[in-house]
MMTF fields as JSON, N, C-alpha, C and O atoms, coordinates in Angstrom:
{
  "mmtfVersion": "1.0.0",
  "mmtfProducer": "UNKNOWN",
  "numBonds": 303,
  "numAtoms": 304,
  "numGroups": 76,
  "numChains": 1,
  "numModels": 1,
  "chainsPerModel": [1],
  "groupsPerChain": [76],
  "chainIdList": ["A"],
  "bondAtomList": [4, 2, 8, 6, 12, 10, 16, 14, 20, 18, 24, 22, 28, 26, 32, 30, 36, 34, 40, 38, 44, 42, 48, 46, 52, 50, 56, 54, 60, 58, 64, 62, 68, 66, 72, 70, 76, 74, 80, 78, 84, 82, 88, 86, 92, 90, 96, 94, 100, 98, 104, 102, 108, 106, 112, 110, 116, 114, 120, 118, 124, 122, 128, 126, 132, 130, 136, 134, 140, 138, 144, 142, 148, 146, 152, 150, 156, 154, 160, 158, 164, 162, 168, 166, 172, 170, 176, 174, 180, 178, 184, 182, 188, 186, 192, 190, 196, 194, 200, 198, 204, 202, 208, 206, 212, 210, 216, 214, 220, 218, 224, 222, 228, 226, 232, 230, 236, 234, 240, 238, 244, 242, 248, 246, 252, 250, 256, 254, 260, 258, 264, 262, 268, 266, 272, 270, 276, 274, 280, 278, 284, 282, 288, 286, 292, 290, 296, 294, 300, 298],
  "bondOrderList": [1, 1, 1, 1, 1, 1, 1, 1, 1, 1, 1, 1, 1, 1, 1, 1, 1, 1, 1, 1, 1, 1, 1, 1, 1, 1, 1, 1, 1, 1, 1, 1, 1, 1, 1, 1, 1, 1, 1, 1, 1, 1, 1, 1, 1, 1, 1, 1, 1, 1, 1, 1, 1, 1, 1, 1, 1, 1, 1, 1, 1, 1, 1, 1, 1, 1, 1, 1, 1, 1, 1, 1, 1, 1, 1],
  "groupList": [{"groupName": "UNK", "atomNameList": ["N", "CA", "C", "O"], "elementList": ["N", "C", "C", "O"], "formalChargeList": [0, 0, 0, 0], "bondAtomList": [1, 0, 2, 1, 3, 2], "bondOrderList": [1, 1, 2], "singleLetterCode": "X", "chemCompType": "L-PEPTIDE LINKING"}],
  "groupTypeList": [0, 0, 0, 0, 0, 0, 0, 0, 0, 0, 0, 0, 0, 0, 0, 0, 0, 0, 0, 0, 0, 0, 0, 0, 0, 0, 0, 0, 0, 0, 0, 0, 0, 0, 0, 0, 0, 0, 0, 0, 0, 0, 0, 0, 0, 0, 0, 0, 0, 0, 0, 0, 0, 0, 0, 0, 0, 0, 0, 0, 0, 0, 0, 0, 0, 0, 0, 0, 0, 0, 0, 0, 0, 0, 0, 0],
  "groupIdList": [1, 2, 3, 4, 5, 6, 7, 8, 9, 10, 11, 12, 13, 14, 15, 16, 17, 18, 19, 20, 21, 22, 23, 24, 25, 26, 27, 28, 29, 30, 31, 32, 33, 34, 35, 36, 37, 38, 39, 40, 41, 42, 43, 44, 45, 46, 47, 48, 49, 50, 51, 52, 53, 54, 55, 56, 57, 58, 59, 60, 61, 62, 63, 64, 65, 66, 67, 68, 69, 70, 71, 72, 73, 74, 75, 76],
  "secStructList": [7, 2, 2, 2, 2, 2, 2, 2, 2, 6, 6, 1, 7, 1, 7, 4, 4, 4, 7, 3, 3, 3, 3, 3, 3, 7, 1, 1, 1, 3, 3, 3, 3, 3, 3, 7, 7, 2, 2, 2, 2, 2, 2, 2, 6, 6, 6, 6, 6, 6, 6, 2, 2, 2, 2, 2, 2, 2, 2, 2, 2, 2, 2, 2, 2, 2, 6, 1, 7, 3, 3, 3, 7, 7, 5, 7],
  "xCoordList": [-91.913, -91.878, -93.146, -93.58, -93.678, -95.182, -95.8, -95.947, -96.193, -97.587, -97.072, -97.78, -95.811, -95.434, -96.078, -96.813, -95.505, -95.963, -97.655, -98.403, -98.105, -99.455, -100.091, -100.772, -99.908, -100.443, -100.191, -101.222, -98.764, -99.285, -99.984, -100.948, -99.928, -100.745, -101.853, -102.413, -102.532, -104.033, -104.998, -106.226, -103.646, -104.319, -104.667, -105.596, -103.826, -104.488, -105.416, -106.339, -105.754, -106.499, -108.318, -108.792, -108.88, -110.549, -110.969, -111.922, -110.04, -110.593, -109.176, -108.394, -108.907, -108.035, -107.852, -106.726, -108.956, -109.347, -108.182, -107.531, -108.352, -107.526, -106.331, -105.624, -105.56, -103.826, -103.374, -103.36, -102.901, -101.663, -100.085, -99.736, -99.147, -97.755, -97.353, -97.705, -96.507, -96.218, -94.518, -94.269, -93.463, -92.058, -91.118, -90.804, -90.435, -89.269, -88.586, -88.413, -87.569, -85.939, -85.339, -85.562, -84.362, -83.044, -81.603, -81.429, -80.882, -79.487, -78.944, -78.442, -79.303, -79.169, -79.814, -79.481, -81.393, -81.902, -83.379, -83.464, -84.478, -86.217, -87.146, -87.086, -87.727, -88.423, -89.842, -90.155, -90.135, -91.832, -92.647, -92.218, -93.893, -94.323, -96.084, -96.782, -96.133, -97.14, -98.675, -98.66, -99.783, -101.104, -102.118, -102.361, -102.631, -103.706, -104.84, -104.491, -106.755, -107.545, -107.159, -106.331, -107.575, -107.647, -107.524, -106.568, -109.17, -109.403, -108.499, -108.621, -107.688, -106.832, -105.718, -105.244, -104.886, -103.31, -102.906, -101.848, -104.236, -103.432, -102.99, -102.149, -103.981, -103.89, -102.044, -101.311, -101.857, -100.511, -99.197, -98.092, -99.669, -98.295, -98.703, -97.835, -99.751, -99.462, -99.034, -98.67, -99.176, -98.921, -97.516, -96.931, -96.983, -95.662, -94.816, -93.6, -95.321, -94.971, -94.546, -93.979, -95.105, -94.143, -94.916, -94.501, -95.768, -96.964, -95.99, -95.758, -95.279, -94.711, -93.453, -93.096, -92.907, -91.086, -91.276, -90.215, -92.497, -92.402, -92.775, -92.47, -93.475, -93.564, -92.209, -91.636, -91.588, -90.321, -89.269, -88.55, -89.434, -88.393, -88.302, -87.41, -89.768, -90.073, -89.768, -89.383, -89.948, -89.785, -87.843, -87.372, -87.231, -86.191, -85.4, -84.344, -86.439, -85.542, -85.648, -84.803, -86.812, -87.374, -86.311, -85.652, -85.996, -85.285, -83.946, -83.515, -83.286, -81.704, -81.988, -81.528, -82.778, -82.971, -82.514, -81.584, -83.332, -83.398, -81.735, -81.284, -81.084, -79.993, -79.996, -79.053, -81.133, -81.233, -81.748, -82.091, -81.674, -81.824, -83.612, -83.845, -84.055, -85.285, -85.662, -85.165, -86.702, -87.3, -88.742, -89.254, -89.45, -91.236, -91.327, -90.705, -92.101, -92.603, -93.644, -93.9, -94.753, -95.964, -96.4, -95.572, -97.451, -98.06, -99.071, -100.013, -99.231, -100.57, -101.685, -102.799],
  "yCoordList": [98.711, 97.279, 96.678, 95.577, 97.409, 97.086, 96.521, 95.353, 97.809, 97.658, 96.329, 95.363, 96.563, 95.035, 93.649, 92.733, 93.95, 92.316, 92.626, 91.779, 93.383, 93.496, 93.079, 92.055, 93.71, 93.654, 92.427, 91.821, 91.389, 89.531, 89.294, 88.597, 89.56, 88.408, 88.737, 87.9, 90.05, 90.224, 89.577, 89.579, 88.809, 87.973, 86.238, 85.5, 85.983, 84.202, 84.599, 83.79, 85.705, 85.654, 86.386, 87.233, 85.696, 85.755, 87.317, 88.034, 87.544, 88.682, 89.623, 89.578, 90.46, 91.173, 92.31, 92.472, 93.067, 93.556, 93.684, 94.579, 92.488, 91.897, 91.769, 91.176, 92.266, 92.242, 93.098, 94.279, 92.801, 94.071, 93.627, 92.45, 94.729, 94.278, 95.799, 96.967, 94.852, 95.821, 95.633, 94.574, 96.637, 97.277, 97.478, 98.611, 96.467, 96.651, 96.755, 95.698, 97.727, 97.813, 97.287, 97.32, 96.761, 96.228, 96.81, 97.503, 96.2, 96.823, 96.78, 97.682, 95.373, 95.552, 95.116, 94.989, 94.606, 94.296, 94.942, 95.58, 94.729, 95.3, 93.544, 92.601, 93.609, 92.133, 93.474, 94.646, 92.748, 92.975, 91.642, 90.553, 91.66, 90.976, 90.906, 91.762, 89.753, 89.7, 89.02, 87.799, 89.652, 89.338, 88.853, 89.595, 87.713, 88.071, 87.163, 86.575, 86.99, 86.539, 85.184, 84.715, 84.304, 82.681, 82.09, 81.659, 82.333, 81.385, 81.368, 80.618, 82.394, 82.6, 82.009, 81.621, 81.797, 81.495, 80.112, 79.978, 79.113, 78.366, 78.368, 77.625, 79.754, 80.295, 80.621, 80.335, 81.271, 82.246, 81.459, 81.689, 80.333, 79.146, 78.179, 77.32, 78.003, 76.89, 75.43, 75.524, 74.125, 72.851, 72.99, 74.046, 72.291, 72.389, 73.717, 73.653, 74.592, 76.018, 76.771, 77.858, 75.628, 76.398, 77.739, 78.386, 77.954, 79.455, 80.337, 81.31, 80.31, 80.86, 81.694, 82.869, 80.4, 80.446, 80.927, 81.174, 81.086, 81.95, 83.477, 84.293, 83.883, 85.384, 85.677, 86.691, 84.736, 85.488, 85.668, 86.634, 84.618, 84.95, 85.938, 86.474, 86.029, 87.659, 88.895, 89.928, 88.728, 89.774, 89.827, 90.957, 89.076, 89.085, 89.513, 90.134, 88.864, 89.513, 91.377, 92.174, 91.552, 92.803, 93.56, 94.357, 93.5, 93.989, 93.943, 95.096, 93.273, 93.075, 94.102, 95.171, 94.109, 95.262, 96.574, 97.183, 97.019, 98.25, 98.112, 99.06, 96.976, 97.281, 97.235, 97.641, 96.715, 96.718, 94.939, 94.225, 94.513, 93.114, 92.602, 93.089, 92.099, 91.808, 90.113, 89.159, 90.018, 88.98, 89.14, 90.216, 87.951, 88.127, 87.393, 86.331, 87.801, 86.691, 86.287, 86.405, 85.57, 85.041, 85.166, 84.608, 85.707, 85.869, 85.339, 85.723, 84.369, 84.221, 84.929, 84.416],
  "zCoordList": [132.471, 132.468, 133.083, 132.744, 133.943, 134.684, 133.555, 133.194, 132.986, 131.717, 130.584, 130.296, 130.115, 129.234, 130.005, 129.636, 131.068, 131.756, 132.071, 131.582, 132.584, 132.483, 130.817, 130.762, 129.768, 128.71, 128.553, 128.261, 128.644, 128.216, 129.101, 128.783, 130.065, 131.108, 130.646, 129.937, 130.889, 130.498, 129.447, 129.369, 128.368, 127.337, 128.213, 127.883, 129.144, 129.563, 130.288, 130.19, 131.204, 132.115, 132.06, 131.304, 133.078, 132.183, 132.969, 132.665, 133.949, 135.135, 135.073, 136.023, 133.913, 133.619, 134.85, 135.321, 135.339, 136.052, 137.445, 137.984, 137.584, 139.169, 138.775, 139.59, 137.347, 137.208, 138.211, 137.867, 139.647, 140.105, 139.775, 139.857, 139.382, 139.148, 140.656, 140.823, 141.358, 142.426, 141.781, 141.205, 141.902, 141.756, 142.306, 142.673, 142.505, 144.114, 143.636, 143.029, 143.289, 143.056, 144.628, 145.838, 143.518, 144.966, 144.038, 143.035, 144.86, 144.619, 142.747, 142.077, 142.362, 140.89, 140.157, 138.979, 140.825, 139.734, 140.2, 141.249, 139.366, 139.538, 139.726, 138.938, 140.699, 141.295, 140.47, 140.679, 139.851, 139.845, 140.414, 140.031, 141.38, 141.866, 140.768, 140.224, 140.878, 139.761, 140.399, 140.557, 140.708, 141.509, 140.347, 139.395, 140.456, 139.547, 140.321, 141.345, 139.651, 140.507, 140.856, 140.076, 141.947, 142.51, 140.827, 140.183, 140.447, 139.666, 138.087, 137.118, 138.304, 137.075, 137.002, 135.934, 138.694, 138.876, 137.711, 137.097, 137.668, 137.048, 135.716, 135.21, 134.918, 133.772, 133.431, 132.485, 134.599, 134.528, 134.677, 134.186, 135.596, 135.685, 134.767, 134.61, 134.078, 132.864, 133.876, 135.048, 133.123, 132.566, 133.435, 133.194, 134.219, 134.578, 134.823, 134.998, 134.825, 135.082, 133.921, 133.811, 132.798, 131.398, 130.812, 129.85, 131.348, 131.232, 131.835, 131.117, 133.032, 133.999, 133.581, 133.659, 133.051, 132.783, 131.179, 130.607, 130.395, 129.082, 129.292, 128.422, 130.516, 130.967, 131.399, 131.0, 132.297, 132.917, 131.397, 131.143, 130.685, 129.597, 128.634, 127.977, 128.781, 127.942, 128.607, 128.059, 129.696, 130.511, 130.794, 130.917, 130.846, 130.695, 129.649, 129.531, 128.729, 127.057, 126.875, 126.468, 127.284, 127.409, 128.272, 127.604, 129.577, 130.485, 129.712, 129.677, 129.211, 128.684, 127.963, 128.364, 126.755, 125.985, 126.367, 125.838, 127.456, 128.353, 129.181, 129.824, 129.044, 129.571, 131.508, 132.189, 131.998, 133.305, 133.474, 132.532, 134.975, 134.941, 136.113, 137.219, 135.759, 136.156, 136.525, 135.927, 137.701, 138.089, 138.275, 138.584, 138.066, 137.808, 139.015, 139.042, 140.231, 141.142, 141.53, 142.728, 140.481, 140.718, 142.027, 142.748, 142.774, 144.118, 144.247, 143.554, 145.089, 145.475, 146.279, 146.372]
}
């Protein structure tokens, strides 16, 4: 699930380079934490956060798939 969310993001952002996705399992679901450069963040949250809330939904649709449940948490 790393590399999926790595591979969209890597398309808004100009410094692909600086993608980290760090992996926390908790009790029932997977938090991936999502890093990318300063000058990119506003790339990744979009206009009203709607950049934001179309990664988590993919990433959500993706996760149901797999049958396990997931959260994206933008980091500054």
């Amino acid at each position: 699930m790393e590399e999926m969310l790595k591979t969209i993001v890597k398309y808004l952002v100009d410094n692909p380079d600086a993608i980290e996705v760090t992996k926390r399992q908790e009790e029932k679901s997977t938090t991936l934490e999502l890093r990318v450069a300063g000058e990119d963040m506003g790339k990744v949250i979009g206009k009203q956060g709607k950049m934001a809330k179309a990664i988590r939904t993919l990433m959500k649709a993706y996760a149901t798939k797999e049958g396990t449940k997931i959260n994206v948490d933008i980091m500054d």
